[in-house]
C-alpha positions in Angstrom: 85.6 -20.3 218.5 85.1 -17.1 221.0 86.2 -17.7 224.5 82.4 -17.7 226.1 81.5 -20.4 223.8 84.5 -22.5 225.2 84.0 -21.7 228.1 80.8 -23.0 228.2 81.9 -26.3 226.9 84.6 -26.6 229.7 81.7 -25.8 232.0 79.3 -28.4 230.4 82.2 -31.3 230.9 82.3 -29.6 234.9 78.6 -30.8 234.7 79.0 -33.9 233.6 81.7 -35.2 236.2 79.5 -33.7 238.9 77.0 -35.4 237.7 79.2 -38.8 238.0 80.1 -37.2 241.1 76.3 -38.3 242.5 77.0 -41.9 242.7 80.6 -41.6 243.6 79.6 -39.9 246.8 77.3 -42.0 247.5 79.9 -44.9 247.3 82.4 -43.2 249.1 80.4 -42.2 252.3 79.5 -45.9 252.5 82.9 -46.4 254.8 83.7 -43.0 256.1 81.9 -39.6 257.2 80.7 -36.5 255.3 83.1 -34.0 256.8 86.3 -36.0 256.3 85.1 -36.7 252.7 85.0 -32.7 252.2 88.0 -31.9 254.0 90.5 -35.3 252.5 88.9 -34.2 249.2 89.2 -30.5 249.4 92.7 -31.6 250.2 93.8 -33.9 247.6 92.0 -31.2 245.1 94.4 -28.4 246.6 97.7 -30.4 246.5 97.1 -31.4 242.8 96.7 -28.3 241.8 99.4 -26.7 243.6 101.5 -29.2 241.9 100.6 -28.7 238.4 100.6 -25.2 238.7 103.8 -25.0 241.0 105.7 -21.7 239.3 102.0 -19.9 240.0 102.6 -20.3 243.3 105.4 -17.7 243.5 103.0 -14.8 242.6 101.2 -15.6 245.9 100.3 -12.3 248.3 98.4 -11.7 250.9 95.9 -9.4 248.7 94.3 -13.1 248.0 93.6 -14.0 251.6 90.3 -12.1 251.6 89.2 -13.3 248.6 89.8 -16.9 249.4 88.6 -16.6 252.3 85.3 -15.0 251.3 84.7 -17.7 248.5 85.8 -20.6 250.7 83.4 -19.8 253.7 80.6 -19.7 250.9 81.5 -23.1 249.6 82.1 -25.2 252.2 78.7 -23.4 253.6 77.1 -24.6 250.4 78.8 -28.1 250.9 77.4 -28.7 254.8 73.9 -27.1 254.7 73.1 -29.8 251.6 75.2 -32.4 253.7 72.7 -31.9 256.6 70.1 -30.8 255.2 69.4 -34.0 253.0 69.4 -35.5 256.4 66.1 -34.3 256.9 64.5 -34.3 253.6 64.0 -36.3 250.7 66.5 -36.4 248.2 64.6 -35.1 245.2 63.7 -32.3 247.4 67.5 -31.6 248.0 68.1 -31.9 244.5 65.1 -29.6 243.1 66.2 -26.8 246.4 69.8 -27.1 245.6 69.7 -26.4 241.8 67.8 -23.3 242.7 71.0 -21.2 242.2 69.8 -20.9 238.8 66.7 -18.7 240.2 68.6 -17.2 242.7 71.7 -16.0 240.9 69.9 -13.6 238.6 67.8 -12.4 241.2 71.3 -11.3 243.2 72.7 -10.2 240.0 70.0 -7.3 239.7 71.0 -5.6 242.9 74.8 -7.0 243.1 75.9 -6.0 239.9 73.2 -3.8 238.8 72.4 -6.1 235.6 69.3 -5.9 233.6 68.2 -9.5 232.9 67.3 -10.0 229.1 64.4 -12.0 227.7 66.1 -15.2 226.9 67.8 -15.3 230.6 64.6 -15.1 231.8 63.1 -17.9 229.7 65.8 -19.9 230.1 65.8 -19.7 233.9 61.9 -20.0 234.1 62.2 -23.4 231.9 65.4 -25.0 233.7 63.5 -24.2 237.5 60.7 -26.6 235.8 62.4 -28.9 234.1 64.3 -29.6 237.7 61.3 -29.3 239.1 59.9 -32.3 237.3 63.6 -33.9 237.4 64.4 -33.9 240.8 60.9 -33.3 242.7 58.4 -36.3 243.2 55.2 -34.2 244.4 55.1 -37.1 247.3 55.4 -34.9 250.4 54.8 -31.1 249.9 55.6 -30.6 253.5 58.3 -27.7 253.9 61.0 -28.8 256.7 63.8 -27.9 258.2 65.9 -29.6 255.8 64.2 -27.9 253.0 65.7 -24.8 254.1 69.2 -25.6 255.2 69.3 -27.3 251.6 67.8 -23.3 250.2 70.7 -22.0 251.9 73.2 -24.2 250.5 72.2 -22.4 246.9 71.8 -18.8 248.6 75.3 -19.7 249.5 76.8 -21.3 246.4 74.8 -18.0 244.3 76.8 -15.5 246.2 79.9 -17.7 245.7 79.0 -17.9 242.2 78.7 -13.8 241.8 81.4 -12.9 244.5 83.8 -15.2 241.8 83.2 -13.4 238.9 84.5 -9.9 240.7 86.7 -11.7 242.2 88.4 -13.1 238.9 88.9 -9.8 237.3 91.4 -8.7 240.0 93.1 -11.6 240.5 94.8 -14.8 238.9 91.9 -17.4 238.9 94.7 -20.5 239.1 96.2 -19.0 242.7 92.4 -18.1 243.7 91.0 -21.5 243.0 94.0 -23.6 245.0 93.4 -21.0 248.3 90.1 -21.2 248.2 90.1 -24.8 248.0 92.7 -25.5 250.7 90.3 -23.7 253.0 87.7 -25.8 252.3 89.6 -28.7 253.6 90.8 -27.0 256.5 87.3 -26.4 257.0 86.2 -29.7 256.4 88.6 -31.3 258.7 88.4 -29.0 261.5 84.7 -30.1 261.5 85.6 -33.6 261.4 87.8 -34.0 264.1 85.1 -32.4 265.8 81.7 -34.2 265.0 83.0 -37.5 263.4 85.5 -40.4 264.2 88.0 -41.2 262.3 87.5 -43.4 259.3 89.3 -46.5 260.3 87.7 -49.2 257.4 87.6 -47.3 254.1 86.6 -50.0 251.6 88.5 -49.6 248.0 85.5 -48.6 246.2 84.7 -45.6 248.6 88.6 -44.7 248.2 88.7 -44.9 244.2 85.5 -42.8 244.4 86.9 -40.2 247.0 89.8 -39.8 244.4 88.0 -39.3 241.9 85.3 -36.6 243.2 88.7 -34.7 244.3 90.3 -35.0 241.1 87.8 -34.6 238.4 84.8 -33.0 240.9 86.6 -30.8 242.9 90.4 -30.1 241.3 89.4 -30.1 237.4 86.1 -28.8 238.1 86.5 -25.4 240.4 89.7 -24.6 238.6 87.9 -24.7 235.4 84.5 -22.5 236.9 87.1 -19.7 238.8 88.5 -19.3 234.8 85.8 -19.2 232.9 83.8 -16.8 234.5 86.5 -14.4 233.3 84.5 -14.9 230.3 81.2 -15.5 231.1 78.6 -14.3 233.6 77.6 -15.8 236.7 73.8 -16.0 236.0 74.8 -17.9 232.7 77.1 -20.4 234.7 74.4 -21.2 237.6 71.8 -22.4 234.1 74.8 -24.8 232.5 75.0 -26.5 236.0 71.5 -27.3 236.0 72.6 -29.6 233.6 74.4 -31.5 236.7 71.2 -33.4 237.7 70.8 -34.6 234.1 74.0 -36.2 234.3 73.9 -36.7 237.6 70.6 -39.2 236.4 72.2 -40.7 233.7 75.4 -42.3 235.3 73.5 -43.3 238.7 71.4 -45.1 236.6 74.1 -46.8 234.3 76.0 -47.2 237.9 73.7 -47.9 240.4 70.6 -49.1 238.2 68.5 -45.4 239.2 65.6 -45.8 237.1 64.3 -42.1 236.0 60.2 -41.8 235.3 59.0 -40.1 232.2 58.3 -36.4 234.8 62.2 -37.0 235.2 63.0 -37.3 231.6 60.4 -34.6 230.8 62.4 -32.4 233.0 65.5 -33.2 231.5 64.6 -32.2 227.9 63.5 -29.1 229.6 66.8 -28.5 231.3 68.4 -28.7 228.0 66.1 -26.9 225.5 66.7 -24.1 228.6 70.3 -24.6 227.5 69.9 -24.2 224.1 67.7 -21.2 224.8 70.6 -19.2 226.5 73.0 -19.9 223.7 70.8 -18.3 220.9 71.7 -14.8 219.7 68.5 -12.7 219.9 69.2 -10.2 217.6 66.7 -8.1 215.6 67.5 -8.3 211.9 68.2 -5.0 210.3 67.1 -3.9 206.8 68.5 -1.5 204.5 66.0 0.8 202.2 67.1 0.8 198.3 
């Protein structure tokens, strides 16, 4: 099996626990605040990490400061715009503006990288923008707010964090880049915390489980496995798989929280795959040989 094609896979089960990551959120910010659940989960990601990868940790140097720092500020950014944003929208707007990143990634990619987009990219990308379109986006209130465009910056943000990875990744161990990047996040997240919110005195069991489980699976697993697979796979390619993450994300709040999807939402699903499927064929002309 080549390395992109696994990589993909390990990105399609990254999908899939974000997806499950929907509902867990929503249990766990039942009993505490948004910016203590970023920077406790951030936090529990980073320790974990740093624990199973311990002898890594010796080949830290400063040359990955920068770098962490860069990709950190992105994704926390990406974390509080759609945090505050959804605040003052709906959330199938928030969902349809925050999967965007699959638009806006191979747009950046032309001038960031100086990439030439092929014909199956572009189909791809053109079918998954509808079929979220259909899956997240209710056509009730067409009215563009302010949270409509904090939530647009959240995937400006997570696009660049997506492309500044994949440079990023080729100079450096993506292991050591993944734990910095996510212990800034939680310094971030807490720092804004202490701040703006009050300490989390009642946290029920459920919203704790859930907490644990968007650090360990959502957040540990999860941005460990995207930092190493874009070694072996592009950044534009990566933003389309996690357009897959409101499919899931659809599935298990409806198996957990009884979400029921219309047919638009399972329309846009199918779309969101067969975009999937779309980007894996090999477009190849056939060549023939005269006798």
């Amino acid at each position: 099996m080549k390395k992109s094609l696994k990589a993909d896979l390990a990105l399609l089960l990254v999908t899939i626990f974000w997806g499950a990551g929907f509902p867990a959120t929503k249990i766990a910010l039942q009993t505490m605040t948004p910016y203590y659940h970023i920077g406790i989960r951030f936090a529990v990601a980073s320790l974990l990490l740093s624990l199973l990868f311990f002898k890594k940790l010796r080949n830290l140097n400063k040359s990955l400061i920068k770098p962490a720092l860069i990709l950190s500020s992105l994704l926390f950014a990406t974390y509080a715009f759609q945090t505050v944003g959804i605040q003052y929208t709906t959330a199938s707007k928030s969902g349809f503006f925050s999967g965007l990143a699959v638009l806006i990634v191979p747009l950046f990619s032309i001038f960031y990288q100086k990439t030439k987009l092929e014909l199956k990219t572009i189909i791809s990308v053109v079918t998954a923008t509808l079929g979220l379109f259909l899956l997240s986006y209710t056509g009730s209130d067409f009215n563009f707010n302010i949270g409509d465009f904090l939530t647009i910056l959240c995937s400006i943000c997570y696009a660049w964090q997506l492309l500044f990875t994949g440079t990023y990744v080729q100079k450096h161990d993506a292991t050591l880049l993944a734990i910095v990047q996510l212990f800034f996040v939680s310094l971030y997240g807490m720092a804004f915390a202490v701040i703006l919110e009050p300490i989390p005195a009642n946290m029920s069991v459920p919203s704790f489980w859930s907490l644990m489980f968007s650090a360990v699976f959502c957040t540990a697993f999860a941005f460990w496995m995207q930092t190493t697979a874009q070694k072996f796979t592009a950044a534009s390619h990566i933003a389309l798989i996690f357009t897959m993450e409101p499919v899931f994300g659809a599935l298990t709040s409806f198996l957990l929280l009884n979400e029921v999807l219309g047919a638009m939402g399972i329309i846009g699903g199918i779309l969101i795959v067969s975009a999937m499927i779309i980007s894996e064929f090999q477009w190849t002309k056939s060549q023939t040989t005269s006798s």
